[in-house]
C-alpha positions in Angstrom: 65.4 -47.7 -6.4 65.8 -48.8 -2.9 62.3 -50.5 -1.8 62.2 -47.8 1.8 62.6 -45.2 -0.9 59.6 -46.4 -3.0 56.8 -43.1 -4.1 53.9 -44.4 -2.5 50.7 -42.5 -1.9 51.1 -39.0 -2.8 54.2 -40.1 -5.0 56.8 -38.6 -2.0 59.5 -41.0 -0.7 58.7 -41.6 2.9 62.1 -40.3 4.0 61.1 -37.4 2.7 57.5 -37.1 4.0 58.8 -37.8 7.5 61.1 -35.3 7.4 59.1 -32.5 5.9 56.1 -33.4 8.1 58.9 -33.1 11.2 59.5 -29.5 9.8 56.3 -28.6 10.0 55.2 -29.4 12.8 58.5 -27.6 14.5 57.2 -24.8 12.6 54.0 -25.4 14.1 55.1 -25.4 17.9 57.4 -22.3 17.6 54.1 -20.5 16.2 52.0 -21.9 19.2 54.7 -20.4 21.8 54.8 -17.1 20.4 50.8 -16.8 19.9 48.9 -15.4 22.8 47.4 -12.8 24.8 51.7 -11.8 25.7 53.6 -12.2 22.1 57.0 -13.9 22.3 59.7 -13.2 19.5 60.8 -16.7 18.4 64.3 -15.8 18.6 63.2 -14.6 22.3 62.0 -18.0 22.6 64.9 -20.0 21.4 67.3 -18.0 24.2 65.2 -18.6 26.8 64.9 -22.4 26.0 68.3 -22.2 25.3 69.3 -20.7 29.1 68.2 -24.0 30.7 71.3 -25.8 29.3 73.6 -23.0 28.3 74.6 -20.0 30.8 73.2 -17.5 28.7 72.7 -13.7 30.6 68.1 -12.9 30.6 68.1 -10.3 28.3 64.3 -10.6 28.8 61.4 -9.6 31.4 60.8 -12.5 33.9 57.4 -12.5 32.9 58.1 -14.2 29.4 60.0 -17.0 30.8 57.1 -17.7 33.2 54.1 -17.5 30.5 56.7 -20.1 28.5 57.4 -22.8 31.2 54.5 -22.5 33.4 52.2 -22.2 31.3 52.2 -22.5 27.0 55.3 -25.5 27.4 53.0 -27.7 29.3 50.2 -27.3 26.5 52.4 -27.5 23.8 53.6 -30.7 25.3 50.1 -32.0 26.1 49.5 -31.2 22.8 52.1 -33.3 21.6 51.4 -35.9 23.1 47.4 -36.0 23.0 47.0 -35.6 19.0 49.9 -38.2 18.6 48.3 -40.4 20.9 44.3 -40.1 19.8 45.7 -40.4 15.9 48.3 -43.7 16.7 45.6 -45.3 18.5 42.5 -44.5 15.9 45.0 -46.0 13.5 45.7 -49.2 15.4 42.1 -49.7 16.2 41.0 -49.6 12.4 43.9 -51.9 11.3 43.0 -54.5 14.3 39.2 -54.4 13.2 40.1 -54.2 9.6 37.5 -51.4 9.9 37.8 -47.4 8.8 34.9 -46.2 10.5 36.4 -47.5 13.8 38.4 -44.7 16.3 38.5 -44.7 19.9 35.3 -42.2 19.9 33.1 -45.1 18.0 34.1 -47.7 19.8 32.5 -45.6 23.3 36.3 -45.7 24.7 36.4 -42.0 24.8 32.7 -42.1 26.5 33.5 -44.8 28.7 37.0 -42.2 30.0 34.7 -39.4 30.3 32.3 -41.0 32.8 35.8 -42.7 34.8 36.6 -38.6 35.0 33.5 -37.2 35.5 33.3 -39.9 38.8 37.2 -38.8 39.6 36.0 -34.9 39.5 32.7 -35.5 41.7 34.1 -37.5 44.2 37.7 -37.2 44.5 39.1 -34.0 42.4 42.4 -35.9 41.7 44.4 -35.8 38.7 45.5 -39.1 39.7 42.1 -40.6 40.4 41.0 -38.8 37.1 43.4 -41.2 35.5 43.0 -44.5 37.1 39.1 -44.3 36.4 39.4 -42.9 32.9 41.9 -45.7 32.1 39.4 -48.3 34.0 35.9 -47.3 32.3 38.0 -47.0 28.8 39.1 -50.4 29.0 35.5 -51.8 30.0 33.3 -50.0 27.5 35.8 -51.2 24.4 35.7 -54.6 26.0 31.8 -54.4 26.3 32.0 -53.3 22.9 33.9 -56.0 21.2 32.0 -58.8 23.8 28.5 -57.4 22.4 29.9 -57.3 19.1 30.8 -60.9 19.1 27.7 -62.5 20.1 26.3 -62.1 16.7 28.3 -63.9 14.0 26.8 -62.0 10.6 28.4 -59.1 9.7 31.2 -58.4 12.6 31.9 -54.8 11.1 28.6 -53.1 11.2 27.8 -55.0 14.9 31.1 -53.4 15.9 30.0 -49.9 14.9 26.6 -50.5 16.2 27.9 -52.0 19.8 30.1 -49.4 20.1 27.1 -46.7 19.7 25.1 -48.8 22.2 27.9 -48.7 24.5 28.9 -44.9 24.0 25.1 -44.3 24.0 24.8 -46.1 27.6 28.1 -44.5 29.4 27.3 -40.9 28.0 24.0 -41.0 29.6 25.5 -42.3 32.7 27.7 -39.2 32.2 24.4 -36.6 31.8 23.0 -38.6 34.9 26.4 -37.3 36.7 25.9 -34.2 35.6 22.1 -33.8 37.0 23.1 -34.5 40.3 26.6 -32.4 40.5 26.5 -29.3 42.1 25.6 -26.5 39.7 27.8 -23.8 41.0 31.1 -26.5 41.4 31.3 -29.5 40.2 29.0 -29.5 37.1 31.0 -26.8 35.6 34.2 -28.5 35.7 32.8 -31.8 34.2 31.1 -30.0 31.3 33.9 -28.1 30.1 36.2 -31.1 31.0 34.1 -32.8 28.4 34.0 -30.4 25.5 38.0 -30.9 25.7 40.4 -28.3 26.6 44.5 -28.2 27.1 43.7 -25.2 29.5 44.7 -27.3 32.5 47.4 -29.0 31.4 50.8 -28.6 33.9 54.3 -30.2 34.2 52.7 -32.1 37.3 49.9 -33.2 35.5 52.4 -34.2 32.7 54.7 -36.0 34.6 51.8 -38.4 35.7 49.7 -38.9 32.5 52.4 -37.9 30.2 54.6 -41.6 30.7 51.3 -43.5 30.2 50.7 -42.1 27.0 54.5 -42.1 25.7 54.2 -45.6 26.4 51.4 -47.0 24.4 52.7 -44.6 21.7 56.4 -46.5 21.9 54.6 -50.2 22.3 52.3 -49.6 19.1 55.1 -48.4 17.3 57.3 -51.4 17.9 54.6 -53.6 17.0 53.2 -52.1 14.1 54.3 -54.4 11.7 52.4 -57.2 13.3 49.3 -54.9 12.7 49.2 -55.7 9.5 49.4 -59.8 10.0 46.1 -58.7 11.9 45.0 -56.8 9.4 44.5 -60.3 7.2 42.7 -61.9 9.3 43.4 -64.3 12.6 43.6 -67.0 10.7 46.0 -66.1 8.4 48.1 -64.4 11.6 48.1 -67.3 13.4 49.4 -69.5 10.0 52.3 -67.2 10.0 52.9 -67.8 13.9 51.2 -64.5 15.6 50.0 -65.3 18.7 46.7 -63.7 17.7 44.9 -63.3 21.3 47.8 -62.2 22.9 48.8 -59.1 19.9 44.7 -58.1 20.0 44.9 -57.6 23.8 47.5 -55.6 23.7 46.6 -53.5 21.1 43.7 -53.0 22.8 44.9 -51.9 25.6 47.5 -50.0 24.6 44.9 -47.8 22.6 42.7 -47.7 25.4 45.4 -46.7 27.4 46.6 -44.0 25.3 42.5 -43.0 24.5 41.8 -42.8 28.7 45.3 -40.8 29.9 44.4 -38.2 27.1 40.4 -37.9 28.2 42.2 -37.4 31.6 44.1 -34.4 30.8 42.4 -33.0 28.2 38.4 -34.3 28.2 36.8 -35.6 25.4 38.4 -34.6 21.8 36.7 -36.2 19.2 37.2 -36.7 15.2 41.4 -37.0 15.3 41.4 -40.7 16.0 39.1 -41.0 13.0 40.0 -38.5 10.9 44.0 -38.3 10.8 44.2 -42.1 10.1 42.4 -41.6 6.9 44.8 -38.4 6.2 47.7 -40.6 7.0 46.4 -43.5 4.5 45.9 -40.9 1.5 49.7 -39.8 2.1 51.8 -43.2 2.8 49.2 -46.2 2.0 47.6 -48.7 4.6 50.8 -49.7 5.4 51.2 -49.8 9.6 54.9 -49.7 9.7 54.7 -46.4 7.9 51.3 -45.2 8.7 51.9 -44.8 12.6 54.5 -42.6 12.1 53.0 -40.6 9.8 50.0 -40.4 11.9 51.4 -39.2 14.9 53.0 -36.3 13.5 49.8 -35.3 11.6 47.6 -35.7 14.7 50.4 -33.8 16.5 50.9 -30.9 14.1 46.7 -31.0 13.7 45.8 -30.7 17.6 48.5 -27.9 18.6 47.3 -26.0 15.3 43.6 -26.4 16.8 44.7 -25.8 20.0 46.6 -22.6 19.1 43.5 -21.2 17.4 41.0 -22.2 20.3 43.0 -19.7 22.7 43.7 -16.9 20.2 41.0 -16.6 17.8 38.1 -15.0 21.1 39.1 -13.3 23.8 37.6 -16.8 26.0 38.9 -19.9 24.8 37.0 -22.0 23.1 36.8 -25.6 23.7 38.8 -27.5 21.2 36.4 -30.3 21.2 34.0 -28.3 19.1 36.2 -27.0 16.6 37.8 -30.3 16.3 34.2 -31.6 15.3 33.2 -28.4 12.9 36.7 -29.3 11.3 36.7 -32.8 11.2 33.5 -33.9 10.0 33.2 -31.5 7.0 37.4 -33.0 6.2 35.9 -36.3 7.0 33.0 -36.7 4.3 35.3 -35.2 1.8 38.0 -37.8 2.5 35.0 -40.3 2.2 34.1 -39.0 -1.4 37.8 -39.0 -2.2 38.5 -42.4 -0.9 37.3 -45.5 -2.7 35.4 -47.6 -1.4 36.3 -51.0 1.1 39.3 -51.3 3.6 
């Protein structure tokens, strides 16, 4: 048997996970753009798509073709690219650590974003501020995290998980501080439901400035995944079998934060994928990085546009997918503990 083609996991060839994981998830984004307040036929759905390359006559009311582009194409995308993102990213961070409890939400990236946006919305109301100061708080509450972590040398997993609650802890009251002070009737609206996390907003402007950020941390983890693992066996070992150890960390670390900040930007604070779908993706392929990423992606992918669809159809308001991410992900993530065995 070729090794690539090796039953690992749930005892399904990878070929053939990747493939039927792709399926679904197309499955899973025709569903979401025919789901709504105005129902779309799929086959409605593939001419219209289709009329953008082809010179196909509308056989359709106006209105459907705007409702697709303008408005359930964007979050589909966002979609896409957010729960690929958040998953890739938790994954990378618990293979750098050697750590399963660690995700960009532990590690207070996702807190330190959320106060670089709540700033953005109070002072500037700029999608494009909203992304410089997500990306720059991200960055320094992970590095905070790791810096704090390191000045004790006994047990550097459990003082990474407790630095990064200290640090969380610190920028999320910064964030309530924020929120005293806002206006009641304009800006403190818009940063609270900003940080329950919602793809409401998200546009083709918006994603053609934060969508290129995150596609490229995605691509740059991806290429690198295999050196993940020389990570994963410890620095010394890396930098036996040449790994330029400080140079690979950085990266990672900032392609994760990277990734973590330009998705807080355009769709607030969604917690439990970037801990959660790593562990899914470890139950199907193994801790292996060069298939675990992949994997990853298109489970966090198919598992936020699923939320996401169900968030906007299930009430007549939308609910915020940040709490139906947590009421899903925390009862999916103590059974996965009880499943799992125990250690990294």
């Amino acid at each position: 048997m070729n090794p690539a083609e090796k039953r690992i996991g749930i005892g399904i060839a990878p070929a053939t996970l990747m493939i039927l994981l792709a399926a679904i998830l197309i499955i899973i984004c025709i569903t979401a753009l025919m789901l709504g307040q105005l129902r779309i036929p799929p086959m409605t759905i593939l001419e219209i798509l289709a009329s953008r390359v082809f010179p196909i006559e509308p056989t359709w009311e106006p209105t459907l073709e705007s409702v697709l582009f303008d408005v359930r194409l964007p979050r589909l995308l966002a979609g896409l690219l957010v729960g690929a993102g958040l998953s890739i990213s938790g994954a990378a961070f618990q293979g750098l650590f050697r750590n399963p409890l660690v995700s960009p939400h532990i590690l207070g990236v996702s807190a330190g974003a959320g106060l670089g946006a709540a700033l953005a919305i109070l002072f500037f109301s700029s999608i494009l501020a909203i992304q410089v100061l997500s990306f720059t708080f991200g960055l320094a509450a992970v590095l905070m995290t790791v810096g704090l972590a390191r000045v004790y040398r006994t047990t550097p997993v459990l003082m990474l998980v407790l630095s990064g609650i200290i640090v969380g802890a610190l920028f999320s009251a910064c964030t309530s501080l924020l929120k005293y002070i806002a206006d009641p009737l304009n800006n403190m609206p818009s940063i609270v439901f900003w940080l329950l996390g919602s793809l409401n907003n998200a546009s083709n402007k918006d994603l053609a400035i934060v969508g290129p950020v995150i596609l490229s941390g995605i691509i740059i983890l991806l290429l690198i995944r295999w050196r993940i693992n020389l990570l994963a066996m410890g620095e010394e070992n890396a930098r036996a079998l040449g790994v330029d150890t400080g140079r690979l960390t950085a990266l990672i670390i900032i392609c994760s934060t990277m990734i973590s900040a330009a998705s807080v930007s355009i769709s607030g604070i969604i917690g439990w994928i970037g801990l959660v779908i790593p562990h899914i993706g470890r139950l199907l392929v193994g801790p292996d990085n060069k298939r675990l990423l992949p994997v990853v992606a298109l489970v966090g992918a198919s598992y936020l546009i699923t939320v996401d669809t169900i968030a906007r159809t299930a009430m007549e308001s939308e609910i915020p997918i940040g709490i139906l991410t947590a009421l899903v992900g925390a009862p999916i993530f103590a059974y996965l503990l009880k499943k799992s065995r125990p250690g990294w």
